[in-house]
C-alpha positions, -999 to 999 in steps of 0.1 A, spaced: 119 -85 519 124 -87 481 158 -111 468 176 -89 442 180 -110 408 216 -114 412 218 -125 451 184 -151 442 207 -168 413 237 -166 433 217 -187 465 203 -211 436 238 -218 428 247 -226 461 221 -249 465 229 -266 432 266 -272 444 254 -284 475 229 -310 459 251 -328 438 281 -323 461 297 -358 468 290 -374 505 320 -368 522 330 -376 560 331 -353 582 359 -374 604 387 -367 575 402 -334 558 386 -336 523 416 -338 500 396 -347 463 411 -370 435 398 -371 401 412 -409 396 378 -426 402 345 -433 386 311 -444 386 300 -477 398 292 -498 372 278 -525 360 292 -560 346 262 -577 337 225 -574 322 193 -594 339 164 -600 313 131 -606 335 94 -608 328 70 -590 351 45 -621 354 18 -592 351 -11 -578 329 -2 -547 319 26 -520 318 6 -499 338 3 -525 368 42 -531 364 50 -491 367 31 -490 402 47 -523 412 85 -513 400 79 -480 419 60 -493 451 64 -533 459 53 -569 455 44 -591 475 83 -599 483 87 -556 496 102 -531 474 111 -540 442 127 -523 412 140 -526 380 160 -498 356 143 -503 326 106 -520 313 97 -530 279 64 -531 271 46 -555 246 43 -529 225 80 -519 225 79 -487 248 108 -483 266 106 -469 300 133 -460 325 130 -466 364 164 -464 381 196 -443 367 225 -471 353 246 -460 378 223 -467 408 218 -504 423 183 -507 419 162 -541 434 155 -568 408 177 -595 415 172 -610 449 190 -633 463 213 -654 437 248 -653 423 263 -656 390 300 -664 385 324 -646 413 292 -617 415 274 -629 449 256 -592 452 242 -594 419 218 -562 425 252 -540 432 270 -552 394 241 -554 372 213 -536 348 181 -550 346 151 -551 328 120 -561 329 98 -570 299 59 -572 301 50 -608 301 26 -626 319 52 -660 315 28 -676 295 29 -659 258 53 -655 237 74 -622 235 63 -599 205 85 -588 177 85 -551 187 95 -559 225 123 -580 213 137 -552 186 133 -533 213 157 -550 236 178 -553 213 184 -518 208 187 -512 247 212 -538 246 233 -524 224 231 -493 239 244 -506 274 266 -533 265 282 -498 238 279 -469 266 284 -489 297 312 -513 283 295 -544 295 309 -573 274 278 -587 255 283 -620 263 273 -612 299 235 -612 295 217 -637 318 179 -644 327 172 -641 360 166 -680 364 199 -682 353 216 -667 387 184 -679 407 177 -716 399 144 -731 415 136 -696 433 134 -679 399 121 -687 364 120 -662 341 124 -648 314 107 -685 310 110 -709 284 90 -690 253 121 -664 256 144 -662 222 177 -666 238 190 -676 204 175 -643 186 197 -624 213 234 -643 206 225 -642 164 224 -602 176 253 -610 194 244 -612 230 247 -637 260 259 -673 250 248 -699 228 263 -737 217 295 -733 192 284 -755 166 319 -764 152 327 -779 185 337 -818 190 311 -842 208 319 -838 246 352 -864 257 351 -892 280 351 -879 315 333 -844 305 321 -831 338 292 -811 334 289 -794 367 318 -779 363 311 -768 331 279 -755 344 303 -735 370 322 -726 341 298 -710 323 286 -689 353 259 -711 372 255 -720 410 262 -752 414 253 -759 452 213 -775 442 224 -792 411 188 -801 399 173 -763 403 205 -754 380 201 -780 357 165 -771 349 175 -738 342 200 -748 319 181 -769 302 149 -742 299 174 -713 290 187 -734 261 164 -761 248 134 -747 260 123 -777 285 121 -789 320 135 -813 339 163 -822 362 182 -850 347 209 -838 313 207 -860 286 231 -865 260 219 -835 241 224 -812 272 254 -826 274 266 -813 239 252 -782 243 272 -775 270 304 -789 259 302 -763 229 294 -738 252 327 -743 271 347 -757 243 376 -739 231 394 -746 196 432 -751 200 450 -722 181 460 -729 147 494 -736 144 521 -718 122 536 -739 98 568 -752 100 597 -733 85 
């Protein structure tokens, strides 16, 4: 039996339509709305692979580590190739267990992306550049406010600790992404409580040592549990707000 032209496009069609039809229940009448859309993401989760190649971290982001399956949307190599694993608008598997802010699921309200690093040298020029474009892209496109870009130590302290120390967090927020210490703001006041401002800014507080070393590796760059007073100006300007200017007085 030969399909005429006409009824082989028309069954193609069909199948088409019935490919990218939405899920639907069959238990309810389907009545469709167009007030909805996507899923979408809130924040953006810089890793490092702690691998040897791009080619080892492909197979891995596409089969599993030692953890089960893992995943990541996108992969910067050291070279700057940008490769793309999961669509934005799927959830794909990078962040594990964590939470950052209100976000608890942090796999269901993120992007992220994995740069090739081994954790122990620094990241090269064209990798960064490279992020930096993919950044703007997302935080542009997907209207994720650009403050919101975290390491992945950052919403898993002591279980996770990359993008590692050597990472330029303060090349990203001179770009204009993820936070960094206002330098107009006041020493910290008498009383400054800086769990809560590590809460403030977005960190789980419940193992207060695992969170301080992040803190303390995100923005200085070092380890250790205990803030001194440096940490402690560091995140005073982070959660230090200036008091509106007042008008004058007519």
């Amino acid at each position: 039996m030969r399909f005429r032209p006409a009824l082989l496009l028309a069954c193609l069609v069909a199948l088409s339509a019935c490919t990218h039809a939405p899920p639907r229940n069959p238990l309810a009448q389907w009545v469709p709305s167009d007030n909805h859309d996507a899923r979408r993401a809130v924040l953006i989760v810089v890793h490092y692979t702690e691998q040897d190649s791009v080619r080892q971290s492909l197979h891995t982001l596409r089969t599993r580590n030692s953890g089960g399956r893992v995943s990541a949307h996108y992969l910067i190599g050291d070279d700057g190739a940008l490769y793309q694993l999961v669509s934005d608008e799927h959830r794909a598997w990078h962040a594990g267990a964590g939470s950052w802010g209100a976000i608890g699921d942090v796999n269901s309200a993120s992007i992220g992306i994995e740069l090739d690093n081994d954790g122990r040298e620094p990241f090269s020029d064209a990798q960064i550049e490279s992020l930096l474009v993919l950044l703007e892209d997302l935080t542009t496109r997907l209207r994720i406010p650009r403050e919101n870009v975290i390491g992945h130590s950052d919403l898993a302290p002591g279980r996770k600790v990359d993008p590692g120390a050597l990472f330029p967090w303060k090349r990203l927020a001179e770009a204009g992404f993820g936070i960094w210490p206002d330098p107009a703001a006041p020493p910290p006041p008498p009383g400054f409580d800086p769990l809560a401002a590590l809460r403030q800014i977005g960190y789980p507080v419940d193992r207060p040592e695992a969170t301080i070393h992040a803190f303390r590796m995100r923005f200085r760059g070092l380890d250790g549990s205990v803030l001194d007073d440096e940490d402690l100006r560091i995140l005073h300007a982070l959660t230090w707000t200036p008091l509106p200017l007042l008008s004058p007085a007519e």
